[in-house]
N, CA, C and O of each residue as an XYZ file, in Angstrom:
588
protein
N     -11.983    -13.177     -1.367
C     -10.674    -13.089     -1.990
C     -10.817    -13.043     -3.506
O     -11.790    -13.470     -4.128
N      -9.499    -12.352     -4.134
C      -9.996    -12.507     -5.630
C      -9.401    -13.935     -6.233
O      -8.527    -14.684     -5.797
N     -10.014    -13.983     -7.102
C      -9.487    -15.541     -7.863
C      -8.314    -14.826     -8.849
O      -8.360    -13.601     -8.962
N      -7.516    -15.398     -9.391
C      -6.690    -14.386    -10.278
C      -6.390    -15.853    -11.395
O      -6.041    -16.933    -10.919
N      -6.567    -15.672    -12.683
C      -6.317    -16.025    -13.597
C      -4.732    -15.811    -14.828
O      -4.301    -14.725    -15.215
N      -4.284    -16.911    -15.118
C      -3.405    -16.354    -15.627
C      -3.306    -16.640    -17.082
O      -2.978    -17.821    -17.189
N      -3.449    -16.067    -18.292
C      -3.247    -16.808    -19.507
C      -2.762    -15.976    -21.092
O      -2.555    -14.817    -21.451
N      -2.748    -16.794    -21.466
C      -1.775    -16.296    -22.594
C      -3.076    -15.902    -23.989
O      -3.972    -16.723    -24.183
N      -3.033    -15.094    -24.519
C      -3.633    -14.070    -25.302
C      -4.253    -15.424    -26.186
O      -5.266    -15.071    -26.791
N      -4.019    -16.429    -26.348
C      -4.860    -17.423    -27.659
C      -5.994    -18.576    -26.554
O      -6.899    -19.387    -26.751
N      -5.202    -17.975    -25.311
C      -6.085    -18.815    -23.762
C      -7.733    -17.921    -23.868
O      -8.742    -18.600    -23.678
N      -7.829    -16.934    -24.068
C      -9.002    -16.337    -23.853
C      -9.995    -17.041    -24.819
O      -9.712    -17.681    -25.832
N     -11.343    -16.762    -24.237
C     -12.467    -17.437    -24.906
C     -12.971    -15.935    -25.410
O     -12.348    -14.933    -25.059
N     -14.060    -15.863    -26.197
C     -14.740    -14.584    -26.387
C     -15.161    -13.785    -25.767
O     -14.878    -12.601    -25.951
N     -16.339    -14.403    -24.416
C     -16.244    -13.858    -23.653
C     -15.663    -12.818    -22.386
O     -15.965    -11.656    -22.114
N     -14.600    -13.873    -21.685
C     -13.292    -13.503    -20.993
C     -12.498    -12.059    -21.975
O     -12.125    -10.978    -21.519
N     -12.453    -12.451    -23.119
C     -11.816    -11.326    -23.286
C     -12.263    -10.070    -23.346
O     -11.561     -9.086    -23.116
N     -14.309    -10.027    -23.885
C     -14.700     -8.800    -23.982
C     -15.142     -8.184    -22.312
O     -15.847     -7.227    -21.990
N     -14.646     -8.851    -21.760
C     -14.875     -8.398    -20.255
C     -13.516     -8.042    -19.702
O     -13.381     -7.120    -18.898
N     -12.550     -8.748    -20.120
C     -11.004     -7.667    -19.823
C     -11.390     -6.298    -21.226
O     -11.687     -5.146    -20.910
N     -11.325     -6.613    -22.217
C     -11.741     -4.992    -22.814
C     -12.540     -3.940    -22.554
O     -12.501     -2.733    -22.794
N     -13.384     -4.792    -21.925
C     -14.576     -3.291    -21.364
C     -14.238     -2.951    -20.098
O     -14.689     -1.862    -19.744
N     -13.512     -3.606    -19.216
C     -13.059     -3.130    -17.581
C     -12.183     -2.086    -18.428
O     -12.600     -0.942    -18.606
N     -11.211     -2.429    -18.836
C     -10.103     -1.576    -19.699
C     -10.415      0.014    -20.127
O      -9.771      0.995    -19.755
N     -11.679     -0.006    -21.086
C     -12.024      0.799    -21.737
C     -12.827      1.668    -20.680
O     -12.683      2.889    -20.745
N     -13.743      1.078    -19.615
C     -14.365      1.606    -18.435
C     -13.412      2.485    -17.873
O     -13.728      3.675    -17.874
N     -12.180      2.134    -17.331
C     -11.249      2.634    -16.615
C     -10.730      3.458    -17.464
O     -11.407      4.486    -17.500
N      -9.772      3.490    -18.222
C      -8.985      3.609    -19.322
C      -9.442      5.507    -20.122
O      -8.948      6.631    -20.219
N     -10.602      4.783    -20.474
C     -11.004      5.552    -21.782
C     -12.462      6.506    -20.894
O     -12.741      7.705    -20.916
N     -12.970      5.615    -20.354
C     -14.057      6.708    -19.623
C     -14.019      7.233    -18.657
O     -14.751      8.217    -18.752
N     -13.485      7.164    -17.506
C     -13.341      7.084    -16.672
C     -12.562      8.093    -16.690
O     -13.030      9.229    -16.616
N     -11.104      7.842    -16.802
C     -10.116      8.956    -17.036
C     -10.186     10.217    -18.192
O      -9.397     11.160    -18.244
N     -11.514      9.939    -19.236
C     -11.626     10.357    -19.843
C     -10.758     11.097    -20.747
O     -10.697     12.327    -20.765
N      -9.939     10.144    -21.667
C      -9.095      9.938    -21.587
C      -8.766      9.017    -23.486
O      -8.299      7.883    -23.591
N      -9.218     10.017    -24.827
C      -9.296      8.922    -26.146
C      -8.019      8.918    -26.356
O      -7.213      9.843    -26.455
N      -7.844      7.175    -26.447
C      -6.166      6.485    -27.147
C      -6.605      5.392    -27.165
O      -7.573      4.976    -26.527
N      -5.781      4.692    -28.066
C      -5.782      3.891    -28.707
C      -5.808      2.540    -27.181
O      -5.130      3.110    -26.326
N      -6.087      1.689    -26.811
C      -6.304      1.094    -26.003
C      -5.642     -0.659    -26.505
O      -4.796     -1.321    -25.903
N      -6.441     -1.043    -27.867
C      -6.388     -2.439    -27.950
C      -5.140     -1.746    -29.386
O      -5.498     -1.329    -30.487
N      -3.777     -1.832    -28.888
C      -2.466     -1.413    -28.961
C      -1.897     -2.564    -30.101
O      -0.824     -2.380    -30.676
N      -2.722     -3.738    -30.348
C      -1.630     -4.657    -31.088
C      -0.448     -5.375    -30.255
O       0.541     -5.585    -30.957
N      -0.317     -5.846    -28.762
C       0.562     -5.893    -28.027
C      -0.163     -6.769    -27.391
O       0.561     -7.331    -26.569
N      -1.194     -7.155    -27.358
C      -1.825     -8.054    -26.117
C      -1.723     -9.718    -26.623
O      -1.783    -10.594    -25.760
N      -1.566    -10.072    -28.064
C      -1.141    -10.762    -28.664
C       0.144    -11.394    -27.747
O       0.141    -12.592    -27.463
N       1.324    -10.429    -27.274
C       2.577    -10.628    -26.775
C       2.493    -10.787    -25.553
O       3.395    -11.402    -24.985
N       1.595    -10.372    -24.957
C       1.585    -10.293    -23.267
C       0.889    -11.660    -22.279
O      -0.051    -12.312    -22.734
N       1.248    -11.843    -21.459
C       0.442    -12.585    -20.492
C      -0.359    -12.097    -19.859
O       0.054    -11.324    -18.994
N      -1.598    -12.269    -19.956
C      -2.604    -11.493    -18.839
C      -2.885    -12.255    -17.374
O      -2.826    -13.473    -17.209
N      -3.095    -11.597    -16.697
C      -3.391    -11.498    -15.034
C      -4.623    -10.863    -14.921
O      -4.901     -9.732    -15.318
N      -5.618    -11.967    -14.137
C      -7.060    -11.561    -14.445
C      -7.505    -11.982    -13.250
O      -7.398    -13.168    -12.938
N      -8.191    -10.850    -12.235
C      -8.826    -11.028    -11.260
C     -10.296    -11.238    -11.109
O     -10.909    -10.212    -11.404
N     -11.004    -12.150    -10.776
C     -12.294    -12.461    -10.741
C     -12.859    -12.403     -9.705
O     -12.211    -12.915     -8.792
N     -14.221    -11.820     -9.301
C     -14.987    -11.569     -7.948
C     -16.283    -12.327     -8.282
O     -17.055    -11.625     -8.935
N     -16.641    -13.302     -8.073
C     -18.433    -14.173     -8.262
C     -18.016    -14.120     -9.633
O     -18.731    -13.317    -10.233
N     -17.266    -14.575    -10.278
C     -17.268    -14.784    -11.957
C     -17.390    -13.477    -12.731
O     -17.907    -13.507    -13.848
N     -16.935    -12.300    -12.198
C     -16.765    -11.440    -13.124
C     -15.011    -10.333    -12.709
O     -14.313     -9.963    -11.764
N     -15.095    -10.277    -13.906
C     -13.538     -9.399    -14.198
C     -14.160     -8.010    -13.355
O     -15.112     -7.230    -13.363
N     -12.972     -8.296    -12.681
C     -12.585     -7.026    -11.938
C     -11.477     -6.144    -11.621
O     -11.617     -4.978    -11.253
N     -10.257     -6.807    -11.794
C      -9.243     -6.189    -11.733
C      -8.379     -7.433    -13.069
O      -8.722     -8.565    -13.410
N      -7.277     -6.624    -13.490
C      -6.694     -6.416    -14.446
C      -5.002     -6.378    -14.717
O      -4.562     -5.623    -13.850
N      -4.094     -6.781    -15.395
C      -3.228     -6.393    -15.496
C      -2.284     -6.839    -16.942
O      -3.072     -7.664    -17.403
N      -1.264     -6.818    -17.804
C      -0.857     -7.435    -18.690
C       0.817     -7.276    -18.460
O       1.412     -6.248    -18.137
N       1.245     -8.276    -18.660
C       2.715     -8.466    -18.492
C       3.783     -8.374    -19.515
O       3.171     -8.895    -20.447
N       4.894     -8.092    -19.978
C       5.443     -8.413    -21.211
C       7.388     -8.752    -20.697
O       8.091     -8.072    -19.950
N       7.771    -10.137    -21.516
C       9.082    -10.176    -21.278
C       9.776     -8.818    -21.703
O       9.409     -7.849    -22.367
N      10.940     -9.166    -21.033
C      12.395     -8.186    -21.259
C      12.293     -7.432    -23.178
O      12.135     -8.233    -24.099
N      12.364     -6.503    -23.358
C      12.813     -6.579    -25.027
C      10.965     -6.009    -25.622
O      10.647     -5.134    -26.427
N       9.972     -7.110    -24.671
C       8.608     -6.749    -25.838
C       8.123     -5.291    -25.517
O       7.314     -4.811    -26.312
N       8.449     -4.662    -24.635
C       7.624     -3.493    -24.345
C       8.907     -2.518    -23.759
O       9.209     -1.770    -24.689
N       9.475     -2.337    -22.982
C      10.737     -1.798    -22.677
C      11.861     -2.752    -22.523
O      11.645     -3.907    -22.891
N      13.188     -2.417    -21.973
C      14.418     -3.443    -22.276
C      14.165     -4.418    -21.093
O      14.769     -5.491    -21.079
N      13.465     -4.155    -20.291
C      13.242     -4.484    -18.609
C      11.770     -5.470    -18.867
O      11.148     -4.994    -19.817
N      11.222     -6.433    -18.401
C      10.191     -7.187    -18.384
C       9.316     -5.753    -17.720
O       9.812     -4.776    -17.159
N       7.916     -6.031    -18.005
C       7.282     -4.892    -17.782
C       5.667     -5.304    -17.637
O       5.235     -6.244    -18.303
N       4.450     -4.252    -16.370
C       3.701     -4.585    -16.290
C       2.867     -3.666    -16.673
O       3.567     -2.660    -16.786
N       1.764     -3.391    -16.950
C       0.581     -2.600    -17.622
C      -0.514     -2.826    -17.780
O      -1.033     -3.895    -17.459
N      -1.177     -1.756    -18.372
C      -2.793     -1.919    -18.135
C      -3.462     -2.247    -16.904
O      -4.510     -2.891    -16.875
N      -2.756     -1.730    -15.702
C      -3.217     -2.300    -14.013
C      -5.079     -1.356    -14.482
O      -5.486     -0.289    -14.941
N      -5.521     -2.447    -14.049
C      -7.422     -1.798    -13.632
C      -8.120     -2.313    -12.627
O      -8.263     -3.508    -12.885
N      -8.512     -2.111    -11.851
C      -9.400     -2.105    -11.002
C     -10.890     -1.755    -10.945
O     -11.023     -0.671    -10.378
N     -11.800     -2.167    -11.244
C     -13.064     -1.985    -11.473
C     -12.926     -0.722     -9.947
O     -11.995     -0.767     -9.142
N     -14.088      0.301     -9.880
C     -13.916      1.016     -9.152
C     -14.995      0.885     -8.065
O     -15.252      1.745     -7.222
N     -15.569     -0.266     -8.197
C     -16.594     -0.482     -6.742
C     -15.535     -1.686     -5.816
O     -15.777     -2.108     -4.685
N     -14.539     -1.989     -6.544
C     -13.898     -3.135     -6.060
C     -12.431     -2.873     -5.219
O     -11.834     -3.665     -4.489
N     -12.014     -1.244     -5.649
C     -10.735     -0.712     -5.231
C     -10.885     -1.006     -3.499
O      -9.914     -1.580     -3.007
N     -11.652     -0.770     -2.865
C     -11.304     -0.095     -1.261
C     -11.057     -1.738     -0.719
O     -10.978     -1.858      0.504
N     -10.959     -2.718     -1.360
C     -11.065     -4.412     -1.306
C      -9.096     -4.464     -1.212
O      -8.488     -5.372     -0.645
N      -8.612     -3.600     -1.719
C      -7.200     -3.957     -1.752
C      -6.611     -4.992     -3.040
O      -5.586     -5.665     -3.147
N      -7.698     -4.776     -3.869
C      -7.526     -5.773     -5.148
C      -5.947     -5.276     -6.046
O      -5.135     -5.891     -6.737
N      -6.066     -4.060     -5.648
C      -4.775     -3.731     -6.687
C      -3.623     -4.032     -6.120
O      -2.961     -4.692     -6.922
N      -2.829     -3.799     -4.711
C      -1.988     -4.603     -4.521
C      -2.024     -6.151     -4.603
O      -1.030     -6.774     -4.976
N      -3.299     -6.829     -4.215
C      -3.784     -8.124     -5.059
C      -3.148     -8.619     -6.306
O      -2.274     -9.468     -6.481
N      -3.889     -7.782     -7.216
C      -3.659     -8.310     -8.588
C      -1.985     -7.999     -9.250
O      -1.522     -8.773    -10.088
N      -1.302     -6.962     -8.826
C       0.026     -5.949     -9.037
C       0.611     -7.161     -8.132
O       0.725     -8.096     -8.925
N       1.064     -7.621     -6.762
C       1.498     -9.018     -6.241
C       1.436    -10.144     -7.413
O       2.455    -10.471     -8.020
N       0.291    -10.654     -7.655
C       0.340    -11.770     -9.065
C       0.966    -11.334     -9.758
O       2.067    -11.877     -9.851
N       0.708    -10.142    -10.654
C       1.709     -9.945    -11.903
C       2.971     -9.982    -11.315
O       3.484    -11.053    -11.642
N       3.721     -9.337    -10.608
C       5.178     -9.471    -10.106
C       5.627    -10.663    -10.033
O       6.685    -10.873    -10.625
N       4.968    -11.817     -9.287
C       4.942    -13.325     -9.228
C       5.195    -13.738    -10.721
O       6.179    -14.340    -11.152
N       4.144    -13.307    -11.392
C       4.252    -14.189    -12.489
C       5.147    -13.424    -13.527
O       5.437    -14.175    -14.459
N       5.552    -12.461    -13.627
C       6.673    -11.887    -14.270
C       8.253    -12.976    -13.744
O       9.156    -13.238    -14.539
N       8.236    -13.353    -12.562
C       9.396    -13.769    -12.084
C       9.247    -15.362    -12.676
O      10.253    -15.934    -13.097
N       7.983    -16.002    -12.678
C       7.797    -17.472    -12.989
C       7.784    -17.390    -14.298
O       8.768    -18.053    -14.625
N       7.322    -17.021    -15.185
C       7.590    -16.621    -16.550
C       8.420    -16.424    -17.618
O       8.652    -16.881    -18.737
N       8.902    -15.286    -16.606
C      10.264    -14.269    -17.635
C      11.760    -14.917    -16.711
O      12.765    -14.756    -17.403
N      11.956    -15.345    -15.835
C      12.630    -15.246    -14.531
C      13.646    -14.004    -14.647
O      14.767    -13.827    -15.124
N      12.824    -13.346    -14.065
C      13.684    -12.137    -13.734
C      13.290    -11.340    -12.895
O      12.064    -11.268    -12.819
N      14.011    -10.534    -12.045
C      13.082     -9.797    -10.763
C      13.201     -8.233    -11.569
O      12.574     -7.311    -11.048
N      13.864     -8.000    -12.612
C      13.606     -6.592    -12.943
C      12.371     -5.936    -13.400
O      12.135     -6.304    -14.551
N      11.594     -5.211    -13.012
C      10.149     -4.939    -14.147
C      10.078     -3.293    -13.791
O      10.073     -2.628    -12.755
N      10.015     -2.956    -15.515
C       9.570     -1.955    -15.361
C       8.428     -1.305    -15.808
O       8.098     -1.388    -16.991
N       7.653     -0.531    -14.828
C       6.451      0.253    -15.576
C       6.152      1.729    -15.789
O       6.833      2.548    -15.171
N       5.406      2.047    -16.428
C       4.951      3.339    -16.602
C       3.820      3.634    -15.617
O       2.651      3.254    -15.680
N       4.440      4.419    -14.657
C       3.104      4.705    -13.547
C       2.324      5.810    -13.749
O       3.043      6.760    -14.059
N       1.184      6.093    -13.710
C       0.158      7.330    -13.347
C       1.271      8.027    -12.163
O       1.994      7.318    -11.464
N       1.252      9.401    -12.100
C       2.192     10.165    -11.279
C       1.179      9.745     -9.959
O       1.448      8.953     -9.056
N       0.508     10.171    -10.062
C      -0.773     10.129     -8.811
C      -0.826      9.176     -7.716
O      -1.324      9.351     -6.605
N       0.058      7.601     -8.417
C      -0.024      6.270     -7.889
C       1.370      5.912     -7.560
O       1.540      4.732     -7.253
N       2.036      6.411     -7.561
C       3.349      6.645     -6.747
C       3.235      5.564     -5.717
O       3.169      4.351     -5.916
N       3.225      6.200     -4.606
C       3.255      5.549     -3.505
C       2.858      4.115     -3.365
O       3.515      3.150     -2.975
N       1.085      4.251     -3.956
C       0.856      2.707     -4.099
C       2.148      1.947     -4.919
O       2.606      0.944     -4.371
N       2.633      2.299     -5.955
C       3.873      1.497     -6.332
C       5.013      1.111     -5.655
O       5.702      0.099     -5.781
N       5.151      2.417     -4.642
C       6.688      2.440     -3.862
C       5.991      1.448     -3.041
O       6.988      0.856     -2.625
N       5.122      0.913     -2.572
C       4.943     -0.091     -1.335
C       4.638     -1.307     -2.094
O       4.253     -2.325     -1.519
N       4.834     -1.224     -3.693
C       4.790     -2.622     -3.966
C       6.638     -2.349     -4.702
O       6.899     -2.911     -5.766
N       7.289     -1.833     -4.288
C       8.802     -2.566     -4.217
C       9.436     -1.141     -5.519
O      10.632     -0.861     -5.426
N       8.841     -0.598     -6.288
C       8.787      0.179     -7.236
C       9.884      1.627     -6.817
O       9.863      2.270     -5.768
N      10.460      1.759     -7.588
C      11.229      3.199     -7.438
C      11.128      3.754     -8.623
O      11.130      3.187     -9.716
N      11.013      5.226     -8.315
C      10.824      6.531     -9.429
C      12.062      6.519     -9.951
O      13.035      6.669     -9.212
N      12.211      6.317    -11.459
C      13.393      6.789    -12.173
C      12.956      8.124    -12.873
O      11.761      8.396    -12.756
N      13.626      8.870    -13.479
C      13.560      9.658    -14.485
C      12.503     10.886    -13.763
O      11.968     11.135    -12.682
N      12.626     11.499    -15.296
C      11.707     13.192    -14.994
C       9.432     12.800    -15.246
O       9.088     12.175    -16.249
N       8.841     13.060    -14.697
C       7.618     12.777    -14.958
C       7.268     13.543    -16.752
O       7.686     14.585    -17.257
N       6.639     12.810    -17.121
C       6.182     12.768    -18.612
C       4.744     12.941    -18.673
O       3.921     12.597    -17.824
N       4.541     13.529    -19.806
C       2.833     13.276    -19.935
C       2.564     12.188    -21.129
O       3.192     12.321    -22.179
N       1.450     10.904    -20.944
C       1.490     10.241    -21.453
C      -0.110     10.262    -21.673
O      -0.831     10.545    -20.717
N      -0.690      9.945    -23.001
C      -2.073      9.913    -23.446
C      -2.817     11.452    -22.493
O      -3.968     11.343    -22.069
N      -2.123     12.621    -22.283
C      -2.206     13.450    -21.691
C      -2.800     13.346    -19.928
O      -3.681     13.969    -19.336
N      -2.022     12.457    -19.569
C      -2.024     12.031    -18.169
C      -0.653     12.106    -17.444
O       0.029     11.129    -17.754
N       0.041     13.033    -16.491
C       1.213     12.495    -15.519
C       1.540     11.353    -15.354
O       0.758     10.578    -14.803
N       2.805     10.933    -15.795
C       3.297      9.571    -15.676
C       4.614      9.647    -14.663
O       4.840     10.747    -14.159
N       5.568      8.444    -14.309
C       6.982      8.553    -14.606
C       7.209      7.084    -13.947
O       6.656      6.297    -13.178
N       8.409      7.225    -14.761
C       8.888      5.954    -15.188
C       9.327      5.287    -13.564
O       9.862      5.935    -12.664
N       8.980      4.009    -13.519
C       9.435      3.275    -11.851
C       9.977      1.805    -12.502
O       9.570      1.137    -13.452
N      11.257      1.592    -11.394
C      11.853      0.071    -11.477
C      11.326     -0.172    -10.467
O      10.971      0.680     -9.652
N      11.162     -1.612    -10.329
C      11.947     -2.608     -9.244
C      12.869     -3.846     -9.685
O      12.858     -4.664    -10.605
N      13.771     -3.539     -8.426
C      14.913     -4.944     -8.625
C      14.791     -6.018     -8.361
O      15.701     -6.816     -8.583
C-alpha cells in the first residue's frame, strides 16, 4: 500500500522536497518532454500530498484553497512515478488529495486542469468536463469540476 504524507510547504525537510522536485521534473519536464516553468512560486501556498513506496516518493500531488489557484479549491501537479502506475497509485494518491481538500479547505468543490488524455481516469474519480479543451505548456488540457 502507499503511505501518503501530508504537509505544508515549511513541513518539508531538504531532502523530501528534492525528491517531490525530481519525480515532478521526471514526469513533468522529461518525460512529457515538455520545457515550463515547473517550480511556479505557488508551492509555498499549497498543501502537498505525498505518496511513499519503501521510503521513496512516488506519487505526487499539490492542493490549493478556493481563490489561490482558481475561484474553486483546486488539485495539481498529480505524478506518478511510472514503474509504480499499473499499482493504482493515482486513484490512490487523487482519493487523498480530494480527502484532504475537504479536511482542509472544507469544501467538496475542486477544480482541476486535466491532461485531455486522462479524462476518464478523472470522470471515475467524481470529475466532470467543463469548457472547450485548451492547449496548456503545449499539451491538451480541459478544464473538470467536481461537486
Amino acid at each position: 500500500m502507499l503511505d501518503i504524507k501530508i504537509k505544508s510547504f515549511k513541513e518539508f525537510d531538504i531532502e523530501e522536497l528534492y525528491n517531490v522536485l525530481q519525480l515532478r521534473s521526471e514526469i513533468f519536464v522529461v518525460e512529457q518532454d515538455c520545457v515550463y516553468q515547473d517550480i511556479d512560486g505557488k508551492d509555498a501556498k499549497a498543501i502537498h500530498i505525498i505518496g511513499y513506496k519503501n521510503n521513496s516518493v512516488v506519487a505526487y500531488t499539490r492542493i490549493f484553497k478556493p481563490g489561490d489557484y482558481f475561484d474553486q479549491a483546486s488539485i495539481g501537479r498529480v505524478a506518478v512515478h511510472k514503474d509504480f502506475r499499473k499499482f493504482g497509485y493515482g486513484k490512490v494518491i487523487m482519493q487523498a488529495s480530494i480527502d484532504a481538500v475537504e479536511e482542509h479547505y472544507n469544501t467538496y468543490e475542486i477544480k482541476i486542469s486535466a491532461q485531455k488524455y486522462l479524462t476518464k481516469f478523472y470522470t471515475d474519480l467524481g470529475f466532470n468536463a467543463t469548457g472547450e479543451e485548451y492547449l496548456e505548456d503545449g499539451i491538451p488540457h480541459i478544464a473538470m469540476i467536481k461537486k
